[in-house]
PQR file with spaces between the fields and no chain letter, atoms N, CA, C, O and H, PARSE charges and radii, in Angstrom:
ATOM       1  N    UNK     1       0.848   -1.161    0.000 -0.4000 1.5000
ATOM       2  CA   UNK     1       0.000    0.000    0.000 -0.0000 2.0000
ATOM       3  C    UNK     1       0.904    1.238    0.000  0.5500 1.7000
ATOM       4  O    UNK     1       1.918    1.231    0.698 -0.5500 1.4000
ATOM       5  N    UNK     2       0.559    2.381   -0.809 -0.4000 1.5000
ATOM       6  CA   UNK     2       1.201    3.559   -0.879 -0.0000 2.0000
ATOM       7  C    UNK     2       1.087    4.268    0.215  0.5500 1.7000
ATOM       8  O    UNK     2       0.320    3.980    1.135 -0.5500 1.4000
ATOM       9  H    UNK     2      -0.264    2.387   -1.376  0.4000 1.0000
ATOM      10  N    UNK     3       1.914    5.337    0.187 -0.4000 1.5000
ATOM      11  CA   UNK     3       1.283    6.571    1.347 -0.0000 2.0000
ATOM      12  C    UNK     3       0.217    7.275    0.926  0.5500 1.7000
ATOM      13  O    UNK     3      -0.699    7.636    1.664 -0.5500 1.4000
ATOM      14  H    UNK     3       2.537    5.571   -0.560  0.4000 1.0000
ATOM      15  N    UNK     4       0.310    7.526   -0.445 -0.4000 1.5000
ATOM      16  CA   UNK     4      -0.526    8.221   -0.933 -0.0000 2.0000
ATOM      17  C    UNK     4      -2.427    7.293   -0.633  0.5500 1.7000
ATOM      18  O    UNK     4      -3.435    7.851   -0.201 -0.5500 1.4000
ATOM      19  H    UNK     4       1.055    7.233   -1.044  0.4000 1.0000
ATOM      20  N    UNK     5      -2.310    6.121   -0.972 -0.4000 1.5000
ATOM      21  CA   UNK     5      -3.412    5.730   -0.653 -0.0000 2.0000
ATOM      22  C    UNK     5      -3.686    4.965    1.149  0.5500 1.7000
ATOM      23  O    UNK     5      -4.616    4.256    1.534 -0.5500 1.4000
ATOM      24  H    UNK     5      -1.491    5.668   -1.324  0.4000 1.0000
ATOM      25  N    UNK     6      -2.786    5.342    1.716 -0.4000 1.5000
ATOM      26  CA   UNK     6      -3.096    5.455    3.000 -0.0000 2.0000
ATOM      27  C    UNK     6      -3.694    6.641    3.313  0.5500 1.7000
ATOM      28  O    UNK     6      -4.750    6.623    3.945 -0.5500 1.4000
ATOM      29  H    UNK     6      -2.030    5.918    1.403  0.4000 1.0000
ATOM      30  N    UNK     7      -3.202    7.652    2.980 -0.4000 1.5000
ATOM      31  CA   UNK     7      -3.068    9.301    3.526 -0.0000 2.0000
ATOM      32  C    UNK     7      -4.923    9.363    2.540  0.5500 1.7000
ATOM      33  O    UNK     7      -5.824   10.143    2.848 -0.5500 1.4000
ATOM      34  H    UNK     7      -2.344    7.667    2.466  0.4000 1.0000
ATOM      35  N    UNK     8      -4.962    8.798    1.924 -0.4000 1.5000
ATOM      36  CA   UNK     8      -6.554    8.332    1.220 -0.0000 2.0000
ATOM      37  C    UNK     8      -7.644    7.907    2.338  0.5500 1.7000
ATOM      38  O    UNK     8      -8.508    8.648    2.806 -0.5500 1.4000
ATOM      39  H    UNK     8      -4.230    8.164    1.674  0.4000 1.0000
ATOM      40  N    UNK     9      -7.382    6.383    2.702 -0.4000 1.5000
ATOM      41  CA   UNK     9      -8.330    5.766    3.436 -0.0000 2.0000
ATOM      42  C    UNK     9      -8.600    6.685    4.810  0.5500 1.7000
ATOM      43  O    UNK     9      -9.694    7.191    5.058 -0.5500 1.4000
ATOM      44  H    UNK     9      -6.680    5.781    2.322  0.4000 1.0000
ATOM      45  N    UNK    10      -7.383    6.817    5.684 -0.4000 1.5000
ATOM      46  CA   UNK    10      -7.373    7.637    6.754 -0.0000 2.0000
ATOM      47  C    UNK    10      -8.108    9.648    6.202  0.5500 1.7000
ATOM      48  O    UNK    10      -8.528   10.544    6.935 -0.5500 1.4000
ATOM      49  H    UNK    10      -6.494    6.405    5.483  0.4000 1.0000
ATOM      50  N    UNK    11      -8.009    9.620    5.287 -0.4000 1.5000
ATOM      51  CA   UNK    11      -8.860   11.045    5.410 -0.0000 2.0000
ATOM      52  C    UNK    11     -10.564   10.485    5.361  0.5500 1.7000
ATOM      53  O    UNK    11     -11.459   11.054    5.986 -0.5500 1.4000
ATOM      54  H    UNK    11      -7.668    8.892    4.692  0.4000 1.0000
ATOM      55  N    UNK    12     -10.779    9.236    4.467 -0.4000 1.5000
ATOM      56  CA   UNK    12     -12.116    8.825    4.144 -0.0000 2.0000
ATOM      57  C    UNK    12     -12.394    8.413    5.771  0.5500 1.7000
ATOM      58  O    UNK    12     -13.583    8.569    6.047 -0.5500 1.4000
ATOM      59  H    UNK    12     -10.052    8.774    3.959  0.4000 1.0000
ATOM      60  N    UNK    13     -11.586    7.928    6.902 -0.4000 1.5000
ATOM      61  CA   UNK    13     -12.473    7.160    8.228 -0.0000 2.0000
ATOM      62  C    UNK    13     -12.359    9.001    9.024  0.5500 1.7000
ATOM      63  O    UNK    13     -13.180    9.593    9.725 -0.5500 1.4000
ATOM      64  H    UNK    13     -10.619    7.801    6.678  0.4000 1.0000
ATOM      65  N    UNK    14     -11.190    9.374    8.591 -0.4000 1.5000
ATOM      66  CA   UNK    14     -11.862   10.771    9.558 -0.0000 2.0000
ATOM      67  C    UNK    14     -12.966   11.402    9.342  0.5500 1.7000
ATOM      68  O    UNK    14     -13.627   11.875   10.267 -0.5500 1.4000
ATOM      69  H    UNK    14     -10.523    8.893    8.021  0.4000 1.0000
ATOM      70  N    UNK    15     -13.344   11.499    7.954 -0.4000 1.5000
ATOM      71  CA   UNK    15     -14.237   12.479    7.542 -0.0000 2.0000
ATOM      72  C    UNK    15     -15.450   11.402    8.253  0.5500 1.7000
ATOM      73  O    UNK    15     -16.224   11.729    9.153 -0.5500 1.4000
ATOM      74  H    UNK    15     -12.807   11.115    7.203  0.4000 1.0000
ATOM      75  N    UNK    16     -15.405   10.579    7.845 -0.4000 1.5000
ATOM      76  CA   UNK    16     -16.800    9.473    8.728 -0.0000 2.0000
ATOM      77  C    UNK    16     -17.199    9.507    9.598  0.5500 1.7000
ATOM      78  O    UNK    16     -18.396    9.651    9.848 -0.5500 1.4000
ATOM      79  H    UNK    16     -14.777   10.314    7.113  0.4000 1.0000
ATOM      80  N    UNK    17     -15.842    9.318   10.746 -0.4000 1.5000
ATOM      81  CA   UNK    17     -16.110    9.655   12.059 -0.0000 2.0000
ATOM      82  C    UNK    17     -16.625   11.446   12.495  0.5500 1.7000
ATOM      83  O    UNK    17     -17.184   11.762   13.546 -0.5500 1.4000
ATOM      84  H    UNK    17     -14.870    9.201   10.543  0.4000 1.0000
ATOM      85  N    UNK    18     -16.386   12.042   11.787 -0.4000 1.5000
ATOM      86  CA   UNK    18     -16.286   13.688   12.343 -0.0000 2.0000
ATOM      87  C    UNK    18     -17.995   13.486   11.769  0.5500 1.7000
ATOM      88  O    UNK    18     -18.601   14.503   12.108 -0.5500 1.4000
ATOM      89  H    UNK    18     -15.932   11.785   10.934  0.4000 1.0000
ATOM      90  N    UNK    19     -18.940   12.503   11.017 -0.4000 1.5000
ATOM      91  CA   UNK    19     -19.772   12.814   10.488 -0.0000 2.0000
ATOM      92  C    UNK    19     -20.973   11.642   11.137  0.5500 1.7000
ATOM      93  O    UNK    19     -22.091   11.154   10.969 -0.5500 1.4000
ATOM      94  H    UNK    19     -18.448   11.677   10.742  0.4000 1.0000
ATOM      95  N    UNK    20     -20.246   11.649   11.643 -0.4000 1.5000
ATOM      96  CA   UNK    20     -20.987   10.071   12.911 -0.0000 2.0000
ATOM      97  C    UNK    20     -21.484    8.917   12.103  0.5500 1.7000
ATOM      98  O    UNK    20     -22.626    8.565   12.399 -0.5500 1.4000
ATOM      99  H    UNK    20     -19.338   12.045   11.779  0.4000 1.0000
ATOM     100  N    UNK    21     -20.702    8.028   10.841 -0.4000 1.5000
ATOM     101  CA   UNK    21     -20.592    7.527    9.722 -0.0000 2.0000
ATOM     102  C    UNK    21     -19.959    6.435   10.124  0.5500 1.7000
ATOM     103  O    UNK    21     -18.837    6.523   10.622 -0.5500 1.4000
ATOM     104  H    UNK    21     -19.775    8.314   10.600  0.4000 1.0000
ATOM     105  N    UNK    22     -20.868    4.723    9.895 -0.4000 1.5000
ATOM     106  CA   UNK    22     -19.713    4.150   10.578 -0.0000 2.0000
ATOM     107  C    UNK    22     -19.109    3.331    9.168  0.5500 1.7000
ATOM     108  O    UNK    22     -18.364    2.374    8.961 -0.5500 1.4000
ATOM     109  H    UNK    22     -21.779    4.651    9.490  0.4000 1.0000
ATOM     110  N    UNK    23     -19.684    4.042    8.565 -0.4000 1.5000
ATOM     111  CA   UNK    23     -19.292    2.988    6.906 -0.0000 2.0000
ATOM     112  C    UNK    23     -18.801    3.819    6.187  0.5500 1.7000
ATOM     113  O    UNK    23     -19.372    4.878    5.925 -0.5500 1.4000
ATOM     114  H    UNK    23     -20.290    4.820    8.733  0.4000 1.0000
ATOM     115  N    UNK    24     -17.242    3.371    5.579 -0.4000 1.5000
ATOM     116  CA   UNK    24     -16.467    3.939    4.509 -0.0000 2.0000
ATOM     117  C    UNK    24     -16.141    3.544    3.178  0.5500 1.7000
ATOM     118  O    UNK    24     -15.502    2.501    3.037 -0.5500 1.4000
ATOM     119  H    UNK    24     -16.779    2.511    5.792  0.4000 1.0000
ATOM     120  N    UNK    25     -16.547    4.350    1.971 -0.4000 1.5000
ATOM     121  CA   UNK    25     -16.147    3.685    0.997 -0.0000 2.0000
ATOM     122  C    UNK    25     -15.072    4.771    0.045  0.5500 1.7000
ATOM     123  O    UNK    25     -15.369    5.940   -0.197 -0.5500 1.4000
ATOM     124  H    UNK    25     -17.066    5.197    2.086  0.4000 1.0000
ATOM     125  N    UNK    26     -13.615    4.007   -0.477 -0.4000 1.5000
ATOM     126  CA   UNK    26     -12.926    4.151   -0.857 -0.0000 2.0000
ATOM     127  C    UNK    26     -12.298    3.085   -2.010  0.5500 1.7000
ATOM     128  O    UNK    26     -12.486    1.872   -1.919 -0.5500 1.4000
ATOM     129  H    UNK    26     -13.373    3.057   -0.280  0.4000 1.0000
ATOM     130  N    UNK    27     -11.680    3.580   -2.886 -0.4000 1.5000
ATOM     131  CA   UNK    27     -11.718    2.717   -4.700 -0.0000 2.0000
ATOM     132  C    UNK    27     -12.698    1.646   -4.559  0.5500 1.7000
ATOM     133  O    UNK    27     -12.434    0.452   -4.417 -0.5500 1.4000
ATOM     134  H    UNK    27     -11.527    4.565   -2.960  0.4000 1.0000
ATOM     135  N    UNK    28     -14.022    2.263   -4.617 -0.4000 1.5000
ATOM     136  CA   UNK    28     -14.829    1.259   -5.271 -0.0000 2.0000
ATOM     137  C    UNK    28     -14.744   -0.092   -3.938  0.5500 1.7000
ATOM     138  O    UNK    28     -14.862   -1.263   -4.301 -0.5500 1.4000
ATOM     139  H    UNK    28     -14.236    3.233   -4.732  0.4000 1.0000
ATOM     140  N    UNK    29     -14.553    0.217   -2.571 -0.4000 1.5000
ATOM     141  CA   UNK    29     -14.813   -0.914   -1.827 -0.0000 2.0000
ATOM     142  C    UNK    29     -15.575   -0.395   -0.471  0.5500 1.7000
ATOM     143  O    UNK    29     -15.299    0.793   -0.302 -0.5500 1.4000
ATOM     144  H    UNK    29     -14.458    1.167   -2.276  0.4000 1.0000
ATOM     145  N    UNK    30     -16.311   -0.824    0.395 -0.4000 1.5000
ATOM     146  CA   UNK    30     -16.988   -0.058    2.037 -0.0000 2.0000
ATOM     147  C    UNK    30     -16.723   -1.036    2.831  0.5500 1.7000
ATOM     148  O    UNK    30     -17.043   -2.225    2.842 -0.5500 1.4000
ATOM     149  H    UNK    30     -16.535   -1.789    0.258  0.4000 1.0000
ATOM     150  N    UNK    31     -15.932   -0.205    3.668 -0.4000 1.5000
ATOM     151  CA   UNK    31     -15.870   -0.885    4.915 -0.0000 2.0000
ATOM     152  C    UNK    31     -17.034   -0.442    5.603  0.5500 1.7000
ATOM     153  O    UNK    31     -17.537    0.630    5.267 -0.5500 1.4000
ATOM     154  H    UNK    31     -15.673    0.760    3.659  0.4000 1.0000
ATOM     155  N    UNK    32     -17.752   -1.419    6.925 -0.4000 1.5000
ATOM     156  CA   UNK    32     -18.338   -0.932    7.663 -0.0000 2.0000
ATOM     157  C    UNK    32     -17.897   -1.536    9.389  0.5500 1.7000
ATOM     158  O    UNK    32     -17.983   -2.703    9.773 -0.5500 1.4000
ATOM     159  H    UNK    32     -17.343   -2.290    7.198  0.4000 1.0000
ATOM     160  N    UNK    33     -17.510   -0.551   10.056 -0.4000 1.5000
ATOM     161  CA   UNK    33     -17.053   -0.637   11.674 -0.0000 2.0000
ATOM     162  C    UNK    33     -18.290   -1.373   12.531  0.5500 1.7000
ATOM     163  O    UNK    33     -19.468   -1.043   12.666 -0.5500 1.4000
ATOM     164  H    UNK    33     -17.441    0.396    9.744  0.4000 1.0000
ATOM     165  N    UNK    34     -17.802   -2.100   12.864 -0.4000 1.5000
ATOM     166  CA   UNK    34     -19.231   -2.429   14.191 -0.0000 2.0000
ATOM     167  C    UNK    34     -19.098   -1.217   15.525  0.5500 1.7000
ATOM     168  O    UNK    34     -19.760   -1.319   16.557 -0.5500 1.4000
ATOM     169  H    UNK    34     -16.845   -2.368   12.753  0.4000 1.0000
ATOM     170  N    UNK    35     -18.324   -0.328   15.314 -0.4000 1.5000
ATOM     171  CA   UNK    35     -18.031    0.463   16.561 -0.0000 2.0000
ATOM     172  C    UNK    35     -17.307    1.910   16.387  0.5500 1.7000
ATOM     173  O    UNK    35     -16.576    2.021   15.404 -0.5500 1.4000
ATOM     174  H    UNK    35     -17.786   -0.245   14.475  0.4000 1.0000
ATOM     175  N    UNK    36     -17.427    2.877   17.137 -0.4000 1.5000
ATOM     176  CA   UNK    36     -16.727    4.048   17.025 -0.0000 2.0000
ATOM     177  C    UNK    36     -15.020    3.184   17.566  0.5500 1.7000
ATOM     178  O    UNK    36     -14.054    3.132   16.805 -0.5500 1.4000
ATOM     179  H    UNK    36     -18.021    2.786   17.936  0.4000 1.0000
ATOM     180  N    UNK    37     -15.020    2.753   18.623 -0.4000 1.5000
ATOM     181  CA   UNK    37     -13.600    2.378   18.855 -0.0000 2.0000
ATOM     182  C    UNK    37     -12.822    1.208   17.903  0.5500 1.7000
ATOM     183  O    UNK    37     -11.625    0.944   18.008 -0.5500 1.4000
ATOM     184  H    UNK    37     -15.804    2.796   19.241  0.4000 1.0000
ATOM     185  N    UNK    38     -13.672    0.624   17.040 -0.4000 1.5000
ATOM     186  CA   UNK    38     -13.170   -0.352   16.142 -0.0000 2.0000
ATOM     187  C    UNK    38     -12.330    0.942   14.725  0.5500 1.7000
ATOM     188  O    UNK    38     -11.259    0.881   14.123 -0.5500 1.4000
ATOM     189  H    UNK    38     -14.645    0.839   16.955  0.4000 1.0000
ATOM     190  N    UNK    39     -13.333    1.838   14.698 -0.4000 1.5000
ATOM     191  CA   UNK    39     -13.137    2.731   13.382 -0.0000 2.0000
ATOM     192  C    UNK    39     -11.721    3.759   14.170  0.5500 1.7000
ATOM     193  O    UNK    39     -10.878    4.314   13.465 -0.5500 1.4000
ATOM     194  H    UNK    39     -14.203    1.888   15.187  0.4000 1.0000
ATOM     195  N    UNK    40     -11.714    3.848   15.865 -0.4000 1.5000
ATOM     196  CA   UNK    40     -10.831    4.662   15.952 -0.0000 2.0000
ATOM     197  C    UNK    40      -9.199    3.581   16.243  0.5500 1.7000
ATOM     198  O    UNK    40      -8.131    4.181   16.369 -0.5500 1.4000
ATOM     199  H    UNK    40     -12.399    3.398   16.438  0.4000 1.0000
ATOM     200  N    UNK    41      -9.223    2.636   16.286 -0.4000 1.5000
ATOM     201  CA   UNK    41      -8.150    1.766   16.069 -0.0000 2.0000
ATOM     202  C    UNK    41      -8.080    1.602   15.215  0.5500 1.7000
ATOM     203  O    UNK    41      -7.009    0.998   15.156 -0.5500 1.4000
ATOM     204  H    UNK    41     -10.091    2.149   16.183  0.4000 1.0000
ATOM     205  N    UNK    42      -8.663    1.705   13.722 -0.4000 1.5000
ATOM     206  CA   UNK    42      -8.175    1.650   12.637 -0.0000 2.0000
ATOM     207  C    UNK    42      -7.454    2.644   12.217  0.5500 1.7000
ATOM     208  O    UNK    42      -6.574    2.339   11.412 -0.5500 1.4000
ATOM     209  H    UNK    42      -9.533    2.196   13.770  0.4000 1.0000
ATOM     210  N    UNK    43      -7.589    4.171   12.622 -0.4000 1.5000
ATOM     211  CA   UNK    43      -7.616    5.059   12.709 -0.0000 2.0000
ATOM     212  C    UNK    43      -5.499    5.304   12.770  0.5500 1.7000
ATOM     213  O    UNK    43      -4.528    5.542   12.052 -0.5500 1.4000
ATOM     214  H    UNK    43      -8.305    4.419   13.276  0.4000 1.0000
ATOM     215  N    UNK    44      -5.857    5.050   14.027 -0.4000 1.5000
ATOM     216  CA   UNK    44      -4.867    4.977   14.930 -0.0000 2.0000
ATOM     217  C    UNK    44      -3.601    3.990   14.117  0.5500 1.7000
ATOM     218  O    UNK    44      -2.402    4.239   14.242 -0.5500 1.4000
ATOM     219  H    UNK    44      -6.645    4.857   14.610  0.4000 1.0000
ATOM     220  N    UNK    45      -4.193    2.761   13.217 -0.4000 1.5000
ATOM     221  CA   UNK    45      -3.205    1.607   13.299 -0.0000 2.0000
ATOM     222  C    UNK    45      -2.753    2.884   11.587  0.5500 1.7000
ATOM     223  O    UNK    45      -1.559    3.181   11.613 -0.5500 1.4000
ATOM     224  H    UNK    45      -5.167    2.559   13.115  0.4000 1.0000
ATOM     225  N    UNK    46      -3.470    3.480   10.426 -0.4000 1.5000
ATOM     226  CA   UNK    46      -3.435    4.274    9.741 -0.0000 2.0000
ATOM     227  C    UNK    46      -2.392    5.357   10.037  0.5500 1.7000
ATOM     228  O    UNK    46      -1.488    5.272    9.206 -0.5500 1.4000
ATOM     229  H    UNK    46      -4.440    3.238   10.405  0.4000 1.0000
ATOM     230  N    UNK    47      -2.196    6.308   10.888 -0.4000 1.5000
ATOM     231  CA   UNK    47      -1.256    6.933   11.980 -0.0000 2.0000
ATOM     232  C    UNK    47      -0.567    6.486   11.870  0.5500 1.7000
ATOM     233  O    UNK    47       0.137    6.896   10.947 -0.5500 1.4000
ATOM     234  H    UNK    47      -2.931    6.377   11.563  0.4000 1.0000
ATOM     235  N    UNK    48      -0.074    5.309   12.595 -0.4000 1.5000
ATOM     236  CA   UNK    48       1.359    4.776   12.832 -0.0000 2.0000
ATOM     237  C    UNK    48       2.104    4.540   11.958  0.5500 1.7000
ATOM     238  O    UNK    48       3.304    4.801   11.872 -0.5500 1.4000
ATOM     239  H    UNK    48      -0.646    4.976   13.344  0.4000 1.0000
ATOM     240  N    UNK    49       1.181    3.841   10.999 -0.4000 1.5000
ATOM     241  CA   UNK    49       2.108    3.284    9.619 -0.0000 2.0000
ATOM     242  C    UNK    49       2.427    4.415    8.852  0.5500 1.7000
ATOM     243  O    UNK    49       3.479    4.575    8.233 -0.5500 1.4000
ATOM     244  H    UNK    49       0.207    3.629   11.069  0.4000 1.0000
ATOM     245  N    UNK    50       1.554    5.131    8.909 -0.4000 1.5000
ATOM     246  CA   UNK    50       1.819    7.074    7.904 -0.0000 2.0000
ATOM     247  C    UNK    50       3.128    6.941    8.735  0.5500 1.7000
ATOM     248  O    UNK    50       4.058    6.236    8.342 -0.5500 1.4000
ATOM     249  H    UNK    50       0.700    5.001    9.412  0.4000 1.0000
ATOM     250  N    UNK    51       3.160    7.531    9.712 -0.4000 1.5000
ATOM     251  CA   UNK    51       3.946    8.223   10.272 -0.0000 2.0000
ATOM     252  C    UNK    51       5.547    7.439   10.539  0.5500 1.7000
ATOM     253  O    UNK    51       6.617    7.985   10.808 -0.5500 1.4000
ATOM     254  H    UNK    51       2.404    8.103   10.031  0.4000 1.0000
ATOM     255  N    UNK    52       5.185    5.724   10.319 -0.4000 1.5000
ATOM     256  CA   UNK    52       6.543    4.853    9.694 -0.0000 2.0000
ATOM     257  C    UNK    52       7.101    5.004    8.330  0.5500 1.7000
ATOM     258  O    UNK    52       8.189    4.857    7.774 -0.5500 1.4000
ATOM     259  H    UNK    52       4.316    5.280   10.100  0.4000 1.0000
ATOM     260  N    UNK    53       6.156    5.284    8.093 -0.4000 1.5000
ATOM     261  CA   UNK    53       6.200    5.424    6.249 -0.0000 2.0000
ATOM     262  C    UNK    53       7.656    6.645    6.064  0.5500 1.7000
ATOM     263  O    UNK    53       8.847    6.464    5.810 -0.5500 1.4000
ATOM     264  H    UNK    53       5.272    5.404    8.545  0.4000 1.0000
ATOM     265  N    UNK    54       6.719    8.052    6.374 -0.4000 1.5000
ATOM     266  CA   UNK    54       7.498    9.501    6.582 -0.0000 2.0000
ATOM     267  C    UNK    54       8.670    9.005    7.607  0.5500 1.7000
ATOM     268  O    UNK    54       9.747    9.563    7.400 -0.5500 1.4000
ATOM     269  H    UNK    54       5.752    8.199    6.581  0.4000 1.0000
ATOM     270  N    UNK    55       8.661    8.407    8.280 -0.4000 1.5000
ATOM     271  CA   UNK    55      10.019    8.547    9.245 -0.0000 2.0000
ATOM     272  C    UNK    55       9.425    9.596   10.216  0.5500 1.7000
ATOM     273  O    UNK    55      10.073   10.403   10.883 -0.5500 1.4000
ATOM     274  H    UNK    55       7.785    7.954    8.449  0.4000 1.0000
ATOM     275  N    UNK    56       8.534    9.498   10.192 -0.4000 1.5000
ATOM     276  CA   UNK    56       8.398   10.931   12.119 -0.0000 2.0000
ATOM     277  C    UNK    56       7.337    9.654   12.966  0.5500 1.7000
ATOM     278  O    UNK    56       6.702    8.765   12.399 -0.5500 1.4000
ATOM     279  H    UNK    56       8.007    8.843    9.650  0.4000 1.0000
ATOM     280  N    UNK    57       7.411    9.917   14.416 -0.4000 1.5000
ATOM     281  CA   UNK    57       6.885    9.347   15.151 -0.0000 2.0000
ATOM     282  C    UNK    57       5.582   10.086   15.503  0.5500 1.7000
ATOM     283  O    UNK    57       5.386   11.278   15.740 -0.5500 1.4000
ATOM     284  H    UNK    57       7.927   10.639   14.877  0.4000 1.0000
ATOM     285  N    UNK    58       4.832    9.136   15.470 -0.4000 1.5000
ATOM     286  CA   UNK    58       3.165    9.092   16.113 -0.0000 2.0000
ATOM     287  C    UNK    58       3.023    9.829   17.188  0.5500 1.7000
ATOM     288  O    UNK    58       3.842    9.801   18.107 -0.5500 1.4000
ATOM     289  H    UNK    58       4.992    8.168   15.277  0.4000 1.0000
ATOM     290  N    UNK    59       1.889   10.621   17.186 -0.4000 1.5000
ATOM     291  CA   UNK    59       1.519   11.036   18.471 -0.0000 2.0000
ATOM     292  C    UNK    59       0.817    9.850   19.761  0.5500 1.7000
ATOM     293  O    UNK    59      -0.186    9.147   19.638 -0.5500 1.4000
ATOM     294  H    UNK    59       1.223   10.643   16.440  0.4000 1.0000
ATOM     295  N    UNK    60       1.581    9.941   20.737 -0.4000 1.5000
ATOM     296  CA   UNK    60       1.303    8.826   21.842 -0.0000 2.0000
ATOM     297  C    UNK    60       0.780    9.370   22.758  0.5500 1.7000
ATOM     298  O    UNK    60       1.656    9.721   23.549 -0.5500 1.4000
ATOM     299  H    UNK    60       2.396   10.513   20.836  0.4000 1.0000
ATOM     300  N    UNK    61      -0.090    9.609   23.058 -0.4000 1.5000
ATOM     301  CA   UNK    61      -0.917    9.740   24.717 -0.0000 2.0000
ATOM     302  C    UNK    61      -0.401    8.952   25.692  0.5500 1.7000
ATOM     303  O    UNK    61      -0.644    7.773   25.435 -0.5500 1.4000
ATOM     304  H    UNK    61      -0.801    9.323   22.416  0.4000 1.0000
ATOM     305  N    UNK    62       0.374    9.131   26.977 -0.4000 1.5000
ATOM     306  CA   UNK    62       0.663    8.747   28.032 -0.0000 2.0000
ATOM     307  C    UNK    62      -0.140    9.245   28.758  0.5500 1.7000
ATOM     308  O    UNK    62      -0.452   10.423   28.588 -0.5500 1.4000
ATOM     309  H    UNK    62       0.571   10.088   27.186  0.4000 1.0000
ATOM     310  N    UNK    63      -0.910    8.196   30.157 -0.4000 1.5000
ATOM     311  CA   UNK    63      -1.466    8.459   31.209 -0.0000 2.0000
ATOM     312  C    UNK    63      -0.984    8.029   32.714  0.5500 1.7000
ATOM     313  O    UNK    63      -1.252    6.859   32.986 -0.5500 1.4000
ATOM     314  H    UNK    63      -0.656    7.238   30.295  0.4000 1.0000
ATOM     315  N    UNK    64      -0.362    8.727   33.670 -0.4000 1.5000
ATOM     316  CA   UNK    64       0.363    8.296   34.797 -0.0000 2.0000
ATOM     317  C    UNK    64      -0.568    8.501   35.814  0.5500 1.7000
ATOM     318  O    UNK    64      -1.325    9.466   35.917 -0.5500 1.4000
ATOM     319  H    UNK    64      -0.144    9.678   33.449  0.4000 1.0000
ATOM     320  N    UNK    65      -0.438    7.221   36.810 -0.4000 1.5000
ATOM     321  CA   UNK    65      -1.972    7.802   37.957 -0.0000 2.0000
ATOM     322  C    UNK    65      -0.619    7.924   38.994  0.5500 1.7000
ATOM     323  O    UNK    65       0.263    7.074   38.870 -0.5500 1.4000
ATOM     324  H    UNK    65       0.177    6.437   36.726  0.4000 1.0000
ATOM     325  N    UNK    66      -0.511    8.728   39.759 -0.4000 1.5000
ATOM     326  CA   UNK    66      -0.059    8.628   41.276 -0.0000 2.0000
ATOM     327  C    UNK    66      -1.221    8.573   42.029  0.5500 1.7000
ATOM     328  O    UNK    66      -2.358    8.907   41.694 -0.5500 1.4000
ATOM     329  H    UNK    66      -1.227    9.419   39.859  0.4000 1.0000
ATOM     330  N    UNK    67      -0.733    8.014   43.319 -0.4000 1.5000
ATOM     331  CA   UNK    67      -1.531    8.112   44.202 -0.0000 2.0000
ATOM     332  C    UNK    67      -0.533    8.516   45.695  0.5500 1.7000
ATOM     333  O    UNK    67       0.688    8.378   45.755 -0.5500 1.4000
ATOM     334  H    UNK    67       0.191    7.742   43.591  0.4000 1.0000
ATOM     335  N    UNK    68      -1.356    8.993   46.730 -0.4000 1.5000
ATOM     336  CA   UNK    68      -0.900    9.327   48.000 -0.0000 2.0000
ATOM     337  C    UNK    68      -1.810    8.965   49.218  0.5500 1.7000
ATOM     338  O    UNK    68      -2.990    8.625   49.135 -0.5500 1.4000
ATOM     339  H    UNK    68      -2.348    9.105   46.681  0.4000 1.0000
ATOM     340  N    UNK    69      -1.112    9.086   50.307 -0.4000 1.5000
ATOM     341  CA   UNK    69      -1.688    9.000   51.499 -0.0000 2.0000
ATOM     342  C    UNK    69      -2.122   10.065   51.929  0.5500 1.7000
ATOM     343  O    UNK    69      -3.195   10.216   52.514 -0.5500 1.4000
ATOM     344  H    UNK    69      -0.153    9.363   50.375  0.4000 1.0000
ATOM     345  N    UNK    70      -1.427   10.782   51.707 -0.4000 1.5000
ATOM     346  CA   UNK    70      -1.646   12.059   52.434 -0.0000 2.0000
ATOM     347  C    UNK    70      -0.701   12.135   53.007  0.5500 1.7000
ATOM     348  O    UNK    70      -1.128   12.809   53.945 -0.5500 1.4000
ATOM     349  H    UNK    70      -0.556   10.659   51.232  0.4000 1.0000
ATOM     350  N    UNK    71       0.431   11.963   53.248 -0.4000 1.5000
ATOM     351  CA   UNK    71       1.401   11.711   54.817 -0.0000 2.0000
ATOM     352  C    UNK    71       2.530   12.804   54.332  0.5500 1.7000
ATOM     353  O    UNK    71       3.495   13.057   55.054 -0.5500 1.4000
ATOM     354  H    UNK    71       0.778   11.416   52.486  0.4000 1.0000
C-alpha cells in the first residue's frame, strides 16, 4: 500500500467519524465498523504506519496515575 493511498483511506475514516458515519467507501470498496472504537483503532493503526512510512513518530498519549496517602 502507498502513502498516498493510505493518507486516502485515513482522510475517508476521519471524515466518517467527524460525520458520525460508521461505513467507509474508498476505490470502489466499504468498509463498515461495528463500533466508534473499532473505526478509531483503525484510525490509529493508519497513523502509525503514515507516520513509519514519513520517518516521524506518532503522536502517543501517556497516562500516569499517582496516588498518595496524604502523609
Amino acid at each position: 500500500m502507498t502513502l498516498a493511498e493510505m493518507q486516502a483511506q485515513l482522510d475517508a475514516l476521519l471524515a466518517a467519524r467527524f460525520r458520525g458515519i460508521r461505513s467507509v467507501s474508498y476505490e470502489g470498496k466499504t468498509v463498515t465498523y461495528g463500533s466508534d472504537a473499532e473505526m478509531a483503532h483503525a484510525i490509529a493503526d493508519l497513523e502509525a504506519r503514515i507516520a513509519t512510512e514519513t520517518g516521524t513518530t506518532a503522536n502517543r498519549r501517556v497516562t500516569r496515575v499517582t496516588a498518595s496517602k496524604g502523609l
